[in-house]
Backbone as numpy.savetxt, mean C-alpha at the origin, in Angstrom:
# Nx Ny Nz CAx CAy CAz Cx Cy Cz
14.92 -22.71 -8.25 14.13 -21.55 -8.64 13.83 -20.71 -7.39
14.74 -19.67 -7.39 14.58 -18.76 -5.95 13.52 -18.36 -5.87
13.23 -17.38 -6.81 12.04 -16.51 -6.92 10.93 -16.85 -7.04
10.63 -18.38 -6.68 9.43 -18.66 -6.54 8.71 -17.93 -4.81
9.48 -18.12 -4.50 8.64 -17.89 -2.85 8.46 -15.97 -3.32
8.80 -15.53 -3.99 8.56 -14.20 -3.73 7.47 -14.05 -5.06
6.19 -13.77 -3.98 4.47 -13.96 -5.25 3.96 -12.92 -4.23
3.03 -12.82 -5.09 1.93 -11.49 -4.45 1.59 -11.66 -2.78
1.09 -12.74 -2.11 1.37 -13.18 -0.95 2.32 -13.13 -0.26
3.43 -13.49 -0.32 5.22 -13.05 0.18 4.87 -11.89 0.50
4.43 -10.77 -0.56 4.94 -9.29 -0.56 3.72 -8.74 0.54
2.60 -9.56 -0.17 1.29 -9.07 1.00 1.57 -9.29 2.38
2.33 -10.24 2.85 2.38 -10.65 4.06 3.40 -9.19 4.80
4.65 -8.76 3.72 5.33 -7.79 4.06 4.72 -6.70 4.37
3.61 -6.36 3.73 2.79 -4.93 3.51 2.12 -5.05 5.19
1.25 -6.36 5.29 0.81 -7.00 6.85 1.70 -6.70 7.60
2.76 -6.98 7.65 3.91 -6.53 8.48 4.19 -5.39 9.13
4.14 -4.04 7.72 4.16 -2.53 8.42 2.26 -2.07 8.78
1.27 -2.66 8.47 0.50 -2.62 9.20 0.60 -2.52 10.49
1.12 -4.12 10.77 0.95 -4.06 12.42 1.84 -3.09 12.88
2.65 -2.78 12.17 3.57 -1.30 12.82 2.84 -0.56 13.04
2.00 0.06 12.21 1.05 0.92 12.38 0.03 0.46 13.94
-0.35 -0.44 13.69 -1.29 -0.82 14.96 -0.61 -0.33 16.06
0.32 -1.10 16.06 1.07 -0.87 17.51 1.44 0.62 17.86
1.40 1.55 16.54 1.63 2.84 16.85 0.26 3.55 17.32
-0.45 2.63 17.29 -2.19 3.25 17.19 -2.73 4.16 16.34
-2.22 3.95 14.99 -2.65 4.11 13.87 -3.50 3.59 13.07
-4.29 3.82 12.39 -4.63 2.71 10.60 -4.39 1.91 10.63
-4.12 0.52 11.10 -3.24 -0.23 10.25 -3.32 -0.81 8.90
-2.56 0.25 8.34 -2.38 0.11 6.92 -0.79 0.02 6.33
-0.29 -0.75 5.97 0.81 -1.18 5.63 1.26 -1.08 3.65
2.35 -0.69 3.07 2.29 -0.96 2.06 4.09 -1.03 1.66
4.28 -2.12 0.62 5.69 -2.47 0.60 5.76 -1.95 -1.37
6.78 -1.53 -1.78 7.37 -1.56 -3.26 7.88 -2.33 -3.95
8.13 -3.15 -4.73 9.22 -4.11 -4.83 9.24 -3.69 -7.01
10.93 -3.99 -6.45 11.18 -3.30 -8.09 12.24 -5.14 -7.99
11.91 -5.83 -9.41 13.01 -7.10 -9.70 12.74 -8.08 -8.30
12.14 -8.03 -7.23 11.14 -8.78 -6.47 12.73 -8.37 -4.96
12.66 -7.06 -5.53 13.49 -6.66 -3.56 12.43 -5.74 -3.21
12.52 -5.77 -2.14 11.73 -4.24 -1.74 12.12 -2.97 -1.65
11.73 -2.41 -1.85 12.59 -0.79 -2.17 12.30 -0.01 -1.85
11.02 0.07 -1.04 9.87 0.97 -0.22 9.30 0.23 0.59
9.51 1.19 2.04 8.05 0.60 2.77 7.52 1.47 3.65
6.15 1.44 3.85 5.44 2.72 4.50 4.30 1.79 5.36
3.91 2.18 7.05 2.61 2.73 7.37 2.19 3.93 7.37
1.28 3.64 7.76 0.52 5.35 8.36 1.02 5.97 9.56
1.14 6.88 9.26 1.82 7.77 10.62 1.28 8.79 10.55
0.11 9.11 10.69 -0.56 10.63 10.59 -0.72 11.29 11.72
-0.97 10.26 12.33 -1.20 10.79 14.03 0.09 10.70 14.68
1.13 10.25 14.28 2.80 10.29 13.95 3.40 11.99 14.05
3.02 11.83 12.94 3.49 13.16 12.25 2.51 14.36 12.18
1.05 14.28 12.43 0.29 15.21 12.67 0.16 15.63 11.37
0.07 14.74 9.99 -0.27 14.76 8.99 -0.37 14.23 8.10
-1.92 14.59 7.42 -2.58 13.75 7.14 -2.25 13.32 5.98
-1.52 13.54 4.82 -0.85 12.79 3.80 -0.11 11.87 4.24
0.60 11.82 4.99 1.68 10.45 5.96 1.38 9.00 5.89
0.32 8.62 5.07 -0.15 7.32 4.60 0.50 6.11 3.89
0.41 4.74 4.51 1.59 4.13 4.21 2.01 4.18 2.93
0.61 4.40 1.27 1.30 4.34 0.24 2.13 5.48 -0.16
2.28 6.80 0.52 2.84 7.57 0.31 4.51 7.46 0.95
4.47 6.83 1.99 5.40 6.90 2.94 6.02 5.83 1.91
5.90 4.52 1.14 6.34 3.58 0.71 6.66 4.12 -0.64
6.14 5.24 -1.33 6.18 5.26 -2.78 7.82 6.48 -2.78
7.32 7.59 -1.67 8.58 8.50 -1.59 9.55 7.42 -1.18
9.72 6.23 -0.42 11.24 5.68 -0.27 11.67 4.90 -1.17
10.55 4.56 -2.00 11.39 3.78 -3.11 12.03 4.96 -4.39
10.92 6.01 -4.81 11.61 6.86 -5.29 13.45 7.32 -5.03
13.70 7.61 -3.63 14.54 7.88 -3.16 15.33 6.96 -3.65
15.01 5.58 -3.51 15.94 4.53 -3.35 16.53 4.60 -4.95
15.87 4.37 -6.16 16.04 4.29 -7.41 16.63 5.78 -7.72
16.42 6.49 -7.16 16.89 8.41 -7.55 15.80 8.80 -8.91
14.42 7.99 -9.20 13.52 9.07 -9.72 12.51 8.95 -9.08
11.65 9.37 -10.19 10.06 9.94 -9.52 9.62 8.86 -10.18
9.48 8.14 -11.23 8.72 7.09 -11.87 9.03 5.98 -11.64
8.05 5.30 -11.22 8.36 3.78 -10.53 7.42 2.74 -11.74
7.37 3.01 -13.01 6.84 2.18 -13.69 7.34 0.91 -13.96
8.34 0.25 -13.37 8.62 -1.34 -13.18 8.73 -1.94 -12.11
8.04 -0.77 -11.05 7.67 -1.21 -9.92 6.10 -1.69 -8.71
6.28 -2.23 -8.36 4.46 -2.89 -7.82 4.79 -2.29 -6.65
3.37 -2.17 -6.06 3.18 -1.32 -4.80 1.98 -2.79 -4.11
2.22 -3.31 -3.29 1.43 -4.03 -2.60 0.75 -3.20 -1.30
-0.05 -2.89 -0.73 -0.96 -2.45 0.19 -2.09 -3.06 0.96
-2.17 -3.09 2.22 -2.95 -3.81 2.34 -4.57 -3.81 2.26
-4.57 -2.29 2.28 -5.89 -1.59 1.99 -6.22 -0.84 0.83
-7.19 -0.95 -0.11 -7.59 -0.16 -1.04 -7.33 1.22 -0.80
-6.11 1.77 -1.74 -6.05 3.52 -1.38 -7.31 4.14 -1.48
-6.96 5.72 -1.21 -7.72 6.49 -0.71 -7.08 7.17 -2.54
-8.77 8.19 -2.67 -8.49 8.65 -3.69 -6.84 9.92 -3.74
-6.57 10.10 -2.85 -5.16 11.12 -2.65 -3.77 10.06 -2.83
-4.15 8.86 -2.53 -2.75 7.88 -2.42 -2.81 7.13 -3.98
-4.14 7.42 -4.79 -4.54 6.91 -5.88 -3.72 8.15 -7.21
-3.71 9.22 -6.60 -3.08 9.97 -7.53 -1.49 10.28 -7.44
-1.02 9.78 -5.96 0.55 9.77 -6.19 0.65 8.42 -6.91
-0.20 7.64 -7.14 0.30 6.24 -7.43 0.35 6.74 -8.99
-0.80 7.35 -9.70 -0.77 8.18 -11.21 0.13 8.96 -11.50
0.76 9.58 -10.89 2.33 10.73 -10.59 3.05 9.73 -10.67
3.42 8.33 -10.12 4.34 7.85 -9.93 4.98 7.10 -10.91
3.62 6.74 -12.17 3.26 5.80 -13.28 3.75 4.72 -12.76
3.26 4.18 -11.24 3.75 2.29 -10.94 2.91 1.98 -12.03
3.63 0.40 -12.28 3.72 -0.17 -12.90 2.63 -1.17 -12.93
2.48 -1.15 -11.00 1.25 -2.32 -10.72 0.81 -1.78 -9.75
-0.90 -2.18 -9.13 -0.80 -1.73 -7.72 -1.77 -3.14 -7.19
-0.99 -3.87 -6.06 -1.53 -5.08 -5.74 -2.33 -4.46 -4.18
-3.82 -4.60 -3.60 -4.07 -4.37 -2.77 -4.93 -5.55 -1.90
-5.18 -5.75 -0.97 -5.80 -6.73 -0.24 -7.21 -6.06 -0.07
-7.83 -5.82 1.28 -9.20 -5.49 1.27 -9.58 -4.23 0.74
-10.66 -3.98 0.22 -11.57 -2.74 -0.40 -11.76 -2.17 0.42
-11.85 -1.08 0.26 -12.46 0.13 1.05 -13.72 1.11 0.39
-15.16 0.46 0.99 -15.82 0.88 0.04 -16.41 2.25 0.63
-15.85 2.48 1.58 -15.80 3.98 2.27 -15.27 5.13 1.23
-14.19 4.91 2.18 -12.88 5.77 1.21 -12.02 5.09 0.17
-12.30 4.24 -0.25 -11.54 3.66 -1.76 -11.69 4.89 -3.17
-10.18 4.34 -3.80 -10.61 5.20 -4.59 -11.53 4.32 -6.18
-12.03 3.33 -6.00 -12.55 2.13 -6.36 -14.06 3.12 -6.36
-14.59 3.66 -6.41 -15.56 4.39 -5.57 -16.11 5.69 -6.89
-14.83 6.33 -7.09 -14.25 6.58 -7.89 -14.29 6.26 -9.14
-13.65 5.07 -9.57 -13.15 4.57 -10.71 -11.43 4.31 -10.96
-10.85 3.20 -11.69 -10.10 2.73 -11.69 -9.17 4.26 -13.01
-10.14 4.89 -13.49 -9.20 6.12 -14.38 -8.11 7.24 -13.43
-8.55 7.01 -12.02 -7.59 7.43 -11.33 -6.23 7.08 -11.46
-5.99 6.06 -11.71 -4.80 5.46 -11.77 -3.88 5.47 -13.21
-2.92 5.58 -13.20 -1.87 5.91 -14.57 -2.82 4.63 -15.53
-2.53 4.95 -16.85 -3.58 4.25 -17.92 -2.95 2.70 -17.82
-1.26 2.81 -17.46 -0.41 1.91 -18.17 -0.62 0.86 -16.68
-0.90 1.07 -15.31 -0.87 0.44 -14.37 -1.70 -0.55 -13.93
-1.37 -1.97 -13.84 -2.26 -2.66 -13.72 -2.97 -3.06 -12.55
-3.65 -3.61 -12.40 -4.17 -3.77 -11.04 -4.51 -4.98 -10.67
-4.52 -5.57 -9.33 -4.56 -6.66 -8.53 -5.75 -6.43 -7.44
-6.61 -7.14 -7.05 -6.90 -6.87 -5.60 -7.27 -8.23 -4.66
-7.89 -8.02 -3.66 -8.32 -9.11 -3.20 -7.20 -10.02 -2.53
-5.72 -10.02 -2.53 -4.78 -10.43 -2.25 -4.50 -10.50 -0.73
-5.16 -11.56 0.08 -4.95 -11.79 1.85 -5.85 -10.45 2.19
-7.03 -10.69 1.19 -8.11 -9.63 1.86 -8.51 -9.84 3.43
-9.01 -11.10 3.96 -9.05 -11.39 4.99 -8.39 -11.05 6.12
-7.07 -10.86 6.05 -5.68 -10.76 7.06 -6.02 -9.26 7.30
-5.58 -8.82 6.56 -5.85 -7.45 6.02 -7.09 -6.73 6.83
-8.43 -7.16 6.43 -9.55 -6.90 6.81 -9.66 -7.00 8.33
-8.98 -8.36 8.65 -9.04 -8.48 10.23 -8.42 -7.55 11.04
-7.21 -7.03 10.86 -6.36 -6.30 11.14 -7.32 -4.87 11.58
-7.76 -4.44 10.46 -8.70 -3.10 10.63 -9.92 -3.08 11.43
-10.73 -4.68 11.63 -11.45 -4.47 12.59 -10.99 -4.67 13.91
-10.20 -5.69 14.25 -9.84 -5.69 15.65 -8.76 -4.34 15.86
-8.32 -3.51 15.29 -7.87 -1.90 15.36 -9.13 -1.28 15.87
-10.12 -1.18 14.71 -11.45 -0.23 15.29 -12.13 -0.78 16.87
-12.11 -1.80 16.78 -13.12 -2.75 17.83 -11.79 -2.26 19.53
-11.00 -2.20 19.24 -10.18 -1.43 20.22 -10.62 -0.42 20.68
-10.87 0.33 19.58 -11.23 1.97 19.92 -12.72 2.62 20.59
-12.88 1.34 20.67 -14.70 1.38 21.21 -14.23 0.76 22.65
């Protein structure tokens, strides 16, 4: 049974992965991976300070490459793992996108779009959270605790 090793964790650890990309770019580190049939098909950090703009956020950066990858705009049999609770702007490409799922690790009770309400999100999309909240969480403070 292959597809056992590939579970919400597997994919979280991937999303952790373009985080630390992000870190090391001295960004967010915020990481987020796609996976359509359990490949990945998207993957995004943040690059705002990258690119000198501010949409450039990993779920955006991860949702346009999987689009690309499949050749549409609707990713409704596809999960978006992240490691951070989107922001209400990454909450409405995820509603544009009609994913299918959106798995996230720590909350953001700042800027979450949790904050909000979960009607942000396409009706049909389900949701996950809490997934290597810890990893996740750590990541963002020893980022900030840098910057001081």
């Amino acid at each position: 049974m292959m597809d056992a090793i590939f579970n919400s964790d597997w994919f979280m650890r991937e999303a952790l992965k373009e985080a630390q990309k992000a870190f090391d770019l001295g960004e967010v580190p915020v990481g987020a991976v796609v996976v359509y049939e359990n490949k990945i098909i998207g993957k995004g950090h943040n690059l705002t300070e990258q690119l000198h703009d501010v949409t450039a956020h990993a779920e955006m950066q991860a949702i346009t490459a999987a689009a690309n990858f499949i050749g549409a705009k609707y990713l409704t049999e596809c999960t978006l793992y992240v490691t951070l609770e989107p922001c209400v702007m990454c909450a409405g490409a995820i509603y544009w996108s009609q994913l299918g799922k959106l798995v996230y690790g720590a909350s953001d009770a700042k800027r979450g779009f949790m904050k909000e309400g979960k009607h942000l999100l396409h009706p049909k999309t389900e949701l996950e959270n809490g997934i290597m909240a810890e990893e996740a969480a750590g990541l963002m403070k020893a980022f900030f605790q840098k910057l001081r």
